[in-house]
C-alpha positions as CSV (number, residue, x, y, z in Angstrom):
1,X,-17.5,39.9,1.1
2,X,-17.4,38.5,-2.5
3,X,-19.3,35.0,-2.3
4,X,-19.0,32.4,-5.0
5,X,-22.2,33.3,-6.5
6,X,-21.4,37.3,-6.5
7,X,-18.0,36.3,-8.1
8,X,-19.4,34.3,-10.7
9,X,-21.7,36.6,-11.5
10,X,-19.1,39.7,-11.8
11,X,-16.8,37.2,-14.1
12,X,-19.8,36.6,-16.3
13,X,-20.5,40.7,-16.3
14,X,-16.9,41.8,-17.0
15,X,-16.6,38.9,-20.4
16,X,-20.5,40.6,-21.6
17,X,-19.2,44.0,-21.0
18,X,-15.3,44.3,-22.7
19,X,-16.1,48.3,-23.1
20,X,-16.6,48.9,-19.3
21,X,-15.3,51.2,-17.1
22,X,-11.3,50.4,-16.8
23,X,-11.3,50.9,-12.8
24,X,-14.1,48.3,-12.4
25,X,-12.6,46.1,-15.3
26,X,-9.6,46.2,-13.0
27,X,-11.2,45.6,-9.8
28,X,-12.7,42.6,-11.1
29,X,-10.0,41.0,-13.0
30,X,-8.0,41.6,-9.2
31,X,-10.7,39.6,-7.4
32,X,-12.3,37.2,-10.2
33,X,-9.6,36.3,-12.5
34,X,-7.2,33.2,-11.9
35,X,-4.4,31.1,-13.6
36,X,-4.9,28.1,-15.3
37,X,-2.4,26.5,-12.3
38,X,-5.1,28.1,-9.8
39,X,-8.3,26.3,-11.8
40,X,-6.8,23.0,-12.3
41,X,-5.8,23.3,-8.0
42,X,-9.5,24.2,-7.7
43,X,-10.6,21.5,-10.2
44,X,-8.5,18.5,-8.7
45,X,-10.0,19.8,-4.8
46,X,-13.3,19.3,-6.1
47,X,-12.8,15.8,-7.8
48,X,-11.2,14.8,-4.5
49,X,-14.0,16.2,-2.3
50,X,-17.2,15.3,-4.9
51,X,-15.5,11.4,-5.8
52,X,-18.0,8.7,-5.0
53,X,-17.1,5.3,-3.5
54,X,-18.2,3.7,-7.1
55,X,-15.5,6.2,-9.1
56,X,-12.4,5.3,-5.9
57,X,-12.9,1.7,-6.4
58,X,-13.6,1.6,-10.4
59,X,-11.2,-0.5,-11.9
60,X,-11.6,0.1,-15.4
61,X,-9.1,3.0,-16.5
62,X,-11.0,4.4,-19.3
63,X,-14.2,4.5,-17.5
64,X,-12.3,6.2,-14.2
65,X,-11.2,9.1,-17.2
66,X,-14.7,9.0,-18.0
67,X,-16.1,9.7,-14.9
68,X,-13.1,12.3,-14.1
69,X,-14.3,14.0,-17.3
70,X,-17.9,14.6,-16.1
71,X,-16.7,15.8,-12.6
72,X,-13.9,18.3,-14.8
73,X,-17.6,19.3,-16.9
74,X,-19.5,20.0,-13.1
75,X,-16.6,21.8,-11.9
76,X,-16.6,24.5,-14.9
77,X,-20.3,24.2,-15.5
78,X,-21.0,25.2,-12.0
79,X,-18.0,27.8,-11.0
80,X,-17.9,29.2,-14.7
81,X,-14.3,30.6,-13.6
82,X,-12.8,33.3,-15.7
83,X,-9.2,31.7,-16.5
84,X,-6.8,33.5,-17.9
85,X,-4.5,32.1,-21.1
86,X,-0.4,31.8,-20.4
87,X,0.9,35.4,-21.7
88,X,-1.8,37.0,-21.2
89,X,-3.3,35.8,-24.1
90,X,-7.1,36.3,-23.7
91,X,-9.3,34.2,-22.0
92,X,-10.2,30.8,-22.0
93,X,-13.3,29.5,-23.5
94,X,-15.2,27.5,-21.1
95,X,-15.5,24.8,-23.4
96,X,-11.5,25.3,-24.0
97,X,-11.1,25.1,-20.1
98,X,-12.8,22.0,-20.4
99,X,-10.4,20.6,-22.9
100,X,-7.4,21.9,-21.3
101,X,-8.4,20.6,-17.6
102,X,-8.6,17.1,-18.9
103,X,-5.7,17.1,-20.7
104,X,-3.9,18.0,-17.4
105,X,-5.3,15.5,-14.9
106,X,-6.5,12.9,-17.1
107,X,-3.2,12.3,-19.3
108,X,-0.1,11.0,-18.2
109,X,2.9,11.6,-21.2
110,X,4.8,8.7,-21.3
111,X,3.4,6.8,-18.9
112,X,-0.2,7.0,-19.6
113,X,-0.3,3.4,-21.0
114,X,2.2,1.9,-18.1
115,X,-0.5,3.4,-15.6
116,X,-3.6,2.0,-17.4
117,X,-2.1,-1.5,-17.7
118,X,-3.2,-3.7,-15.0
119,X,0.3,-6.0,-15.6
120,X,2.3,-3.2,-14.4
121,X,3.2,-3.2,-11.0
122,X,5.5,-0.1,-10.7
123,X,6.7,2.6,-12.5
124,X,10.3,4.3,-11.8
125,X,11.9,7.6,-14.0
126,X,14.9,8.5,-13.1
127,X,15.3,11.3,-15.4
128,X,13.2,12.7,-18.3
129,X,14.8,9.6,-20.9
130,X,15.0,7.2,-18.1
131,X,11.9,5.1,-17.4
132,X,11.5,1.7,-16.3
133,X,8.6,-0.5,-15.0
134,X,8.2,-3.6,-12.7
135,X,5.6,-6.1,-14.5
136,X,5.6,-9.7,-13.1
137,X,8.3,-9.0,-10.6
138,X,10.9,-8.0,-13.4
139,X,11.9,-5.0,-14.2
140,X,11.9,-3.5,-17.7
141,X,12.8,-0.3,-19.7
142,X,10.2,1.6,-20.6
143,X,10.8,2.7,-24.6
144,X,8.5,6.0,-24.4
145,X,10.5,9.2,-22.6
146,X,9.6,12.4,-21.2
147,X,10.3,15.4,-23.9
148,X,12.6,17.0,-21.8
149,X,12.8,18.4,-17.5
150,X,10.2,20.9,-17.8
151,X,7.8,18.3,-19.4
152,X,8.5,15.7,-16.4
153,X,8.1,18.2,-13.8
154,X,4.5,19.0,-14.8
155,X,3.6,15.3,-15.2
156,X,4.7,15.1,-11.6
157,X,2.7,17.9,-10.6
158,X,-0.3,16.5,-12.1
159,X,0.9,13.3,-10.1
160,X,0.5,14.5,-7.2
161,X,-2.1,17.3,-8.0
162,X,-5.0,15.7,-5.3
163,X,-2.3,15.5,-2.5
164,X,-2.0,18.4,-0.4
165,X,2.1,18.8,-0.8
166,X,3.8,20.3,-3.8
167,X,7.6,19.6,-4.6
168,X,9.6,22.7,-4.4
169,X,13.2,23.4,-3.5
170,X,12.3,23.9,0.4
171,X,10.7,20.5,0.0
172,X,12.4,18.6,-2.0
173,X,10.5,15.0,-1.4
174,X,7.3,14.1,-1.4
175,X,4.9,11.3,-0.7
176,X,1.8,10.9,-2.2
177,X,-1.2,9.6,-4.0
178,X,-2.4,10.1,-7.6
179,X,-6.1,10.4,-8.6
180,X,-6.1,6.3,-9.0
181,X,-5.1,5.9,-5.6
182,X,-1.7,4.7,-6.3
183,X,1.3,5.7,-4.2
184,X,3.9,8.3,-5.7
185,X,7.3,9.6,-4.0
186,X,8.9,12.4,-6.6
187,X,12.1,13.9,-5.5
188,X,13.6,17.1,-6.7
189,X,15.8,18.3,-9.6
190,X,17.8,20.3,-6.6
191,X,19.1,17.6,-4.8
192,X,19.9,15.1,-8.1
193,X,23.8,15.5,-9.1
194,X,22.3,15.5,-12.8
195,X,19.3,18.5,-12.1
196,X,17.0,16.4,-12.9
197,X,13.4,15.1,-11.0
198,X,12.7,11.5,-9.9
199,X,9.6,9.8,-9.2
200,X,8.4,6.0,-8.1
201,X,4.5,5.0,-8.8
202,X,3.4,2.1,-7.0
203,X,-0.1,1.0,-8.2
204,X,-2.1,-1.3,-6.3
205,X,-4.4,-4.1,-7.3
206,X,-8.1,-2.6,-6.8
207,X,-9.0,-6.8,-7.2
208,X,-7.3,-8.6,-4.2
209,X,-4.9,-11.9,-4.9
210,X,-6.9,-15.0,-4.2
211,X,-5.6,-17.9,-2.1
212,X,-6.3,-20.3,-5.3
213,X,-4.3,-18.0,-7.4
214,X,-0.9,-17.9,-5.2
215,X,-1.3,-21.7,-4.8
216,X,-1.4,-21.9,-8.4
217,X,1.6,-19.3,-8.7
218,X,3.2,-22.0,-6.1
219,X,3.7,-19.2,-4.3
220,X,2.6,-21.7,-1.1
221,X,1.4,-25.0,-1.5
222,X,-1.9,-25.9,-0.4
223,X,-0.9,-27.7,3.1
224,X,1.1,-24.5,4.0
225,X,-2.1,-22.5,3.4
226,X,-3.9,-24.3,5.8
227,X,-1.2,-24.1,8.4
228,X,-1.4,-19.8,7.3
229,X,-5.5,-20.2,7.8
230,X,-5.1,-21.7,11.6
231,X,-2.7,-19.0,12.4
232,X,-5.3,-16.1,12.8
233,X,-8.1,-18.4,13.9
234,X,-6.3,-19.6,16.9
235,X,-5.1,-15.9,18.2
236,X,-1.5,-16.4,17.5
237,X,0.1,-13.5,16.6
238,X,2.6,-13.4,13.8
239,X,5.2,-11.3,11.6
240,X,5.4,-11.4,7.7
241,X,9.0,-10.8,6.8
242,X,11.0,-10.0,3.8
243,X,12.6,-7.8,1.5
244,X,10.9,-4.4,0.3
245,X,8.4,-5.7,-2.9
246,X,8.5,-9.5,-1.9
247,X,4.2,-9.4,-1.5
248,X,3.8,-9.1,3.0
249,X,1.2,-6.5,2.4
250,X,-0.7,-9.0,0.0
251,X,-0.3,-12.3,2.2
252,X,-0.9,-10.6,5.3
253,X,-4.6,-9.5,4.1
254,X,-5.0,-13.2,3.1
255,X,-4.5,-13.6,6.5
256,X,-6.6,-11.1,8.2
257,X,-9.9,-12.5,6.1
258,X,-9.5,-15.8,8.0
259,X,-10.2,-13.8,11.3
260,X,-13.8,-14.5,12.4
261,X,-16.1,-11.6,10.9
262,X,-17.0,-9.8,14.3
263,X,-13.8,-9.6,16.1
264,X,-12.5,-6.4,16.5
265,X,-9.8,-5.4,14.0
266,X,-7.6,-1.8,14.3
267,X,-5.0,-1.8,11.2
268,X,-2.5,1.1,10.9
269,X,-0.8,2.1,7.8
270,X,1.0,4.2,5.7
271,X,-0.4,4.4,3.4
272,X,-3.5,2.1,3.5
273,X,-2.6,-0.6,0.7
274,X,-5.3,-3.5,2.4
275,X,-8.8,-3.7,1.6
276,X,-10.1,-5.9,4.7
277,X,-14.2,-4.3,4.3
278,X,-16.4,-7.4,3.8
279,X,-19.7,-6.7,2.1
280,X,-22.8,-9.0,1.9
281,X,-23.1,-8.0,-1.7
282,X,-20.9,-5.7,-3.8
283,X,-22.4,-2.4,-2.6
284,X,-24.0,-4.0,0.4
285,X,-23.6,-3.3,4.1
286,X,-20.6,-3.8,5.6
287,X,-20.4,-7.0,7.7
288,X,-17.0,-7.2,9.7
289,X,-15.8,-4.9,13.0
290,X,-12.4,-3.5,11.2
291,X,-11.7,0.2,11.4
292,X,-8.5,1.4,9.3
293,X,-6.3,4.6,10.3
294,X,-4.0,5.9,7.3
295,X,-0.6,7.3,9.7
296,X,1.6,10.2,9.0
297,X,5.3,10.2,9.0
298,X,6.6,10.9,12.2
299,X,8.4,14.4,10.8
300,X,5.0,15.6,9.8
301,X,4.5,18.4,11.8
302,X,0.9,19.2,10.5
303,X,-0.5,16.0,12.4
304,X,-0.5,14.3,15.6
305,X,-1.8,11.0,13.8
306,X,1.6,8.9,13.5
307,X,1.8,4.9,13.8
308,X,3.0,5.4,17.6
309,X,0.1,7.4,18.6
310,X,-2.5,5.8,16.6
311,X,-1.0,2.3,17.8
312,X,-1.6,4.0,21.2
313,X,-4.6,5.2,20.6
314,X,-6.3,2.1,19.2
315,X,-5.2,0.2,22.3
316,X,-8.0,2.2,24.2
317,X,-10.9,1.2,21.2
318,X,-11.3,-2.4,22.3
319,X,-9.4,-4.1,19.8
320,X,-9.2,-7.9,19.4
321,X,-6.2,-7.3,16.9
322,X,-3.9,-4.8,16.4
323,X,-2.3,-4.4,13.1
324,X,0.4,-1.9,12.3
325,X,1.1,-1.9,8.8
326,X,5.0,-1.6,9.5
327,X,7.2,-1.3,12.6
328,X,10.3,0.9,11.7
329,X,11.0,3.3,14.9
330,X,12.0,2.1,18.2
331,X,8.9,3.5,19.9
332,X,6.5,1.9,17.4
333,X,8.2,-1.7,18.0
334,X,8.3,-0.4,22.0
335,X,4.4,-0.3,21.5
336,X,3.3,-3.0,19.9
337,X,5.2,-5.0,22.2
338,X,3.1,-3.3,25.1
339,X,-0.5,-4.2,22.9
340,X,0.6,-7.4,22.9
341,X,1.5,-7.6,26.8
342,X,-1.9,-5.8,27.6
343,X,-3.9,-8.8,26.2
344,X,-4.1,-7.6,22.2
345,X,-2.8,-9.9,19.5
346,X,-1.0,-8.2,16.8
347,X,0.4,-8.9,13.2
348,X,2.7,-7.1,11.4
349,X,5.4,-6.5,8.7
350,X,9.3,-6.5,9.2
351,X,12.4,-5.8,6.7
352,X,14.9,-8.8,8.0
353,X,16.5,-11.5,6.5
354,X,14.9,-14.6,7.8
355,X,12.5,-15.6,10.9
356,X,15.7,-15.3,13.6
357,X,17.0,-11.9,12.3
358,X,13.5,-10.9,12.3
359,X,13.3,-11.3,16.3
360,X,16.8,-9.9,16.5
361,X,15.4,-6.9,14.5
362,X,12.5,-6.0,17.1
363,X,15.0,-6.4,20.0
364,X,17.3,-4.2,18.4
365,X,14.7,-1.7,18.2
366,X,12.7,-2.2,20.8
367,X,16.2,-1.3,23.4
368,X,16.4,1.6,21.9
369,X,13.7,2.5,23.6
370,X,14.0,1.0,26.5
371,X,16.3,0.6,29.9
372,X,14.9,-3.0,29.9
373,X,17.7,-6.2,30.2
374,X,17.7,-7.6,26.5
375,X,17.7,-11.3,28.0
376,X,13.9,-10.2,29.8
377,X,13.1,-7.8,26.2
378,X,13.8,-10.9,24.2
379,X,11.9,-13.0,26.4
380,X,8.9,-10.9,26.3
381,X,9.3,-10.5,22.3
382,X,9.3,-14.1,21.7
383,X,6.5,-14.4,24.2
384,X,4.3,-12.2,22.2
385,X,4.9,-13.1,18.6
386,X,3.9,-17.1,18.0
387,X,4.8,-17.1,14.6
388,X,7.0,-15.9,11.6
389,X,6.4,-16.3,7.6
390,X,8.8,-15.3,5.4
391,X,8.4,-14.5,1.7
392,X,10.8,-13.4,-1.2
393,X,10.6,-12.3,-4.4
394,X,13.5,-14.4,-6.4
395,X,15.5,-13.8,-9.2
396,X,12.8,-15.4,-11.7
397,X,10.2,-12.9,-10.4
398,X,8.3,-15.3,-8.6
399,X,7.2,-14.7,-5.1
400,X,7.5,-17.1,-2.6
401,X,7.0,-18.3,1.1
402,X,10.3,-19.6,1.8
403,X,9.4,-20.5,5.6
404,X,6.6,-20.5,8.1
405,X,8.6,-21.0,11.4
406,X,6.8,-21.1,15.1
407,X,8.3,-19.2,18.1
408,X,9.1,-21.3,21.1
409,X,10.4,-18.4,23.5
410,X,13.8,-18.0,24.5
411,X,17.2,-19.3,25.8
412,X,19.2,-16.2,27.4
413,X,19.7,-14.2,24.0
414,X,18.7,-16.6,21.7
415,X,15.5,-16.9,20.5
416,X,14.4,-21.0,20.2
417,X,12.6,-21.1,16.5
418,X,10.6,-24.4,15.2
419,X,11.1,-24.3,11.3
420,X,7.8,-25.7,10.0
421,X,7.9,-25.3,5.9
422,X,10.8,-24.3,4.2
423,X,11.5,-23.7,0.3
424,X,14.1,-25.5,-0.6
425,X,16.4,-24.3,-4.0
426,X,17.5,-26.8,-6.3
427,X,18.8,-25.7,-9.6
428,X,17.9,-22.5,-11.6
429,X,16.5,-22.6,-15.4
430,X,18.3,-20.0,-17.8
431,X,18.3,-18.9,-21.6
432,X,21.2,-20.8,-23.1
433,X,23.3,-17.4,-24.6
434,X,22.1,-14.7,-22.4
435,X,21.8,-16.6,-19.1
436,X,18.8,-14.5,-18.3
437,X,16.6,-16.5,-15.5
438,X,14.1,-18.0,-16.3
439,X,12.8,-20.1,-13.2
440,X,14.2,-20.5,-10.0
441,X,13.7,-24.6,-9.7
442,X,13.1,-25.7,-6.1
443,X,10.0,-27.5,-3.6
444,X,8.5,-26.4,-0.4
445,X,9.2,-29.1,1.8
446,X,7.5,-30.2,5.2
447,X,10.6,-29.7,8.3
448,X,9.0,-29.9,11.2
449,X,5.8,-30.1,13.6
450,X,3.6,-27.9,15.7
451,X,4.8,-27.9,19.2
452,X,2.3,-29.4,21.9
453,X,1.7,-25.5,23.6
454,X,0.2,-24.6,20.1
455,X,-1.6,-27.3,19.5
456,X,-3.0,-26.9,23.1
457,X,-4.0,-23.4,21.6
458,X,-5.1,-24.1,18.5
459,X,-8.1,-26.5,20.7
460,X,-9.0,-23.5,22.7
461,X,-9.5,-21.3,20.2
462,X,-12.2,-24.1,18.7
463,X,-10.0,-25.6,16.0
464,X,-10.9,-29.7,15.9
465,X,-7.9,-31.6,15.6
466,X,-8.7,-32.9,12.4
467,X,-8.1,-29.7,10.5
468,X,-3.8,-30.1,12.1
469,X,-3.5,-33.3,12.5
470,X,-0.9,-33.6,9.4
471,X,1.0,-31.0,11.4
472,X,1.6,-33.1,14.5
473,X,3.5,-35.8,13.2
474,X,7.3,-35.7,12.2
475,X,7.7,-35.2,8.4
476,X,8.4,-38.4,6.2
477,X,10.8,-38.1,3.6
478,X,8.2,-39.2,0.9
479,X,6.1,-36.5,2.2
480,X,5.1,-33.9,-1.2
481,X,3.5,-31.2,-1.4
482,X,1.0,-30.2,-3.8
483,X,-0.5,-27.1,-5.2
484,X,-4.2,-27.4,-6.0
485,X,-6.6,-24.9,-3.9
486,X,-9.3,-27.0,-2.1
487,X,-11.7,-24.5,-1.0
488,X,-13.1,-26.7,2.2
489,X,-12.0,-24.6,5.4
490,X,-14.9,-23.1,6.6
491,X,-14.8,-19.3,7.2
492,X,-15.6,-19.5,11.0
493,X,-15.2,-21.3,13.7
């Protein structure tokens, strides 16, 4: 058995020694030589296995290239791999290996300056010429292009390089991460009517949104934000809703910091977008009970680690809260539903069109897997989830709360909502000649009042009075609100 040190050593033997014996030349080269596709495999392994914390959550893109350079100089410093040219064109140098392994995971074509800019949101080709990006909720064409199908392919590859799948004919989509961390799906040239690739790149903030900064964005005013604070700290569960890309992911981890410090936490996602880890300095120890599970797809064989088994797994690790990133299948809404009947409270995310289609949504779903009446299924559903927020993205780009409504239970199959905030559209600001959008022109606006059962709640839980009394009272139609943070909750209870 050849070990790494023997093989290195033979490499290094055979390049000193060009006029030795052809059999041995030949056994080496068999057993010691690679491809450049087989060094820069090797290469991205070891980035992904040596990476510290400090390189994962760097947010800087030229020093993350840095840092990938010096672990691309350790990885050929160390193995000294004997890699041979394309055409069998010699050997490379080790300092040419160098070069050409950071060309390949450190370069992006096109879209090297779309993934380094912090402004850019998302990145979509449709084919080799066809590139467009999502910056502050708009989408834009992209003027820089792949050189042609061959060129976009290995960009992909080098996409999806640190992620253990590879996009081939036999698998023809993929899911994925690149060496940032963002999210990539690529699809193959096979099953497009043109023969060409596609690929999606959603990056993710490293720095989370602040609650002062989606006040200012008017994204919720600053009454509605203390309404969102009391939700978590008085155990009610709830369900963000909305359109794919409207910001649940973002407002929900608002949400999840106003939970008290050491109460349990189990989130489950795929993949992990929230960054819930609460330090008591910037490297320091961590200070909050939250553990995070990252799910497979449930048509990945290669693990039994899908959102239904994990959600039924973490029911058995003593959580306080249960969070599943997204409910899609019937037996994943047919779970949580069970958390929440075995004394968990849950949040989570749902793709509906408003807070009574979202209820309609988990009944739907939930029968599916289940021989239960849908008047006693809708009962329990509206029994466990206390509250629904809603958010868009509109047609200016903003995003938006558009409603924060309670759950009251149920009357037969019809679920009794108490609309508290609403966002009300008035008019919409254009360009003159194009009639491009400018801004969507509306108010959030005040509707309705916390019912007596959640006040009684919101008092158990340790909430004084003071901190909802504005919600208790029927709204006046003077009543504005106003959008200026005041940073005067306290962080406990």
């Amino acid at each position: 058995m050849f070990d790494r040190g023997k093989v290195s050593e033979l490499q290094q033997k055979v390049m000193r020694d060009k006029e030795g014996n052809d059999f041995v030349a030949e056994y080496v080269n068999k057993h010691t030589m690679i491809t450049f596709e087989e060094a820069l495999e090797l290469c991205q392994k070891y980035i992904n296995k040596v990476a510290t914390n400090a390189f994962r959550k760097e947010n800087s893109p030229e020093r993350k290239r840095e840092l990938t350079k010096s672990y691309i100089f350790e990885f050929v410093d160390i193995e000294k791999p004997v890699v041979q040219k394309p055409g069998n064109k010699g050997f490379y140098s080790l300092v040419e290996l160098k070069n050409a392994l950071i060309d390949e995971i450190t370069h992006y074509g096109p879209i090297t300056k779309a993934m380094e800019d912090p402004s850019i949101d998302e990145i979509r080709a449709n084919g080799p010429d066809q590139i467009f990006i999502e910056s502050g909720g708009k989408s834009l064409r992209w003027k820089q292009k792949f050189s042609d199908r061959e060129h976009m392919e290995r960009i992909i590859s080098k996409l999806i390089g640190v992620s253990k799948v590879r996009l081939t004919p036999r698998v023809p989509m993929v899911n994925a991460r690149t060496i940032e961390g963002y999210r990539v799906n690529a699809t193959h040239a096979d099953i497009s009517p043109y023969d060409v690739p596609a690929f999606v790149i959603r990056k993710f903030h490293k720095k989370s949104i602040t609650p002062e900064i989606m006040i200012q964005n008017e994204c919720f005013s600053a009454n509605m934000f203390k309404l969102l604070t009391l939700i978590p700290k008085a155990n009610l569960s709830w369900i963000t809703v909305g359109p794919t890309g409207s910001g649940k992911t973002t407002l929900n981890e608002i949400l999840i910091k106003e939970i008290d410090p050491m109460t349990r936490i189990i989130t489950i996602e795929n993949p992990s977008e929230m960054r819930l880890l609460r330090r008591d300095s910037e490297y320091g120890e961590v200070i909050n009970d939250v553990l995070q599970y990252e799910c497979v797809p449930d048509d990945d064989d290669s693990s039994p680690a899908t959102m239904e088994n994990l959600l039924i797994n973490s029911m058995r690790q003593s959580p306080h809260w249960i969070g599943p990133g997204e409910l899609r299948t019937p037996g994943e809404f047919a779970t949580a539903l069970r958390a929440a009947q075995t004394g968990h409270y849950f949040f989570t995310t749902l793709h509906a069109e408003g807070d009574e289609e979202a209820i309609y949504r988990f009944l739907t779903a939930y029968l599916m897997a289940s021989n239960e009446p849908a008047e006693l299924a809708l009962r329990n559903i509206c029994s466990a989830v206390k509250f629904i927020i809603y958010q868009e993205k509109l047609a200016d780009g903003t995003r938006k709360v558009t409603s924060i409504s309670e759950v009251l239970g149920s009357e037969g199959l019809k679920p009794k909502i108490n609309p508290i905030y609403k966002f009300i559209c008035e008019d919409v600001e254009e360009e003159k000649d194009t009639h491009r959008v400018i801004k969507i022109i509306g108010k959030h606006k005040r509707v309705g009042m916390l019912s007596e059962k959640t006040q009684q709640m919101m008092l158990k839980a340790g909430i004084k009075r003071s901190r909802f009394d504005f919600l208790t009272v029927a709204p006046s139609d003077d009543e504005k609100e106003v959008y200026v943070f005041e940073d005067k909750h306290p962080n406990n209870y």
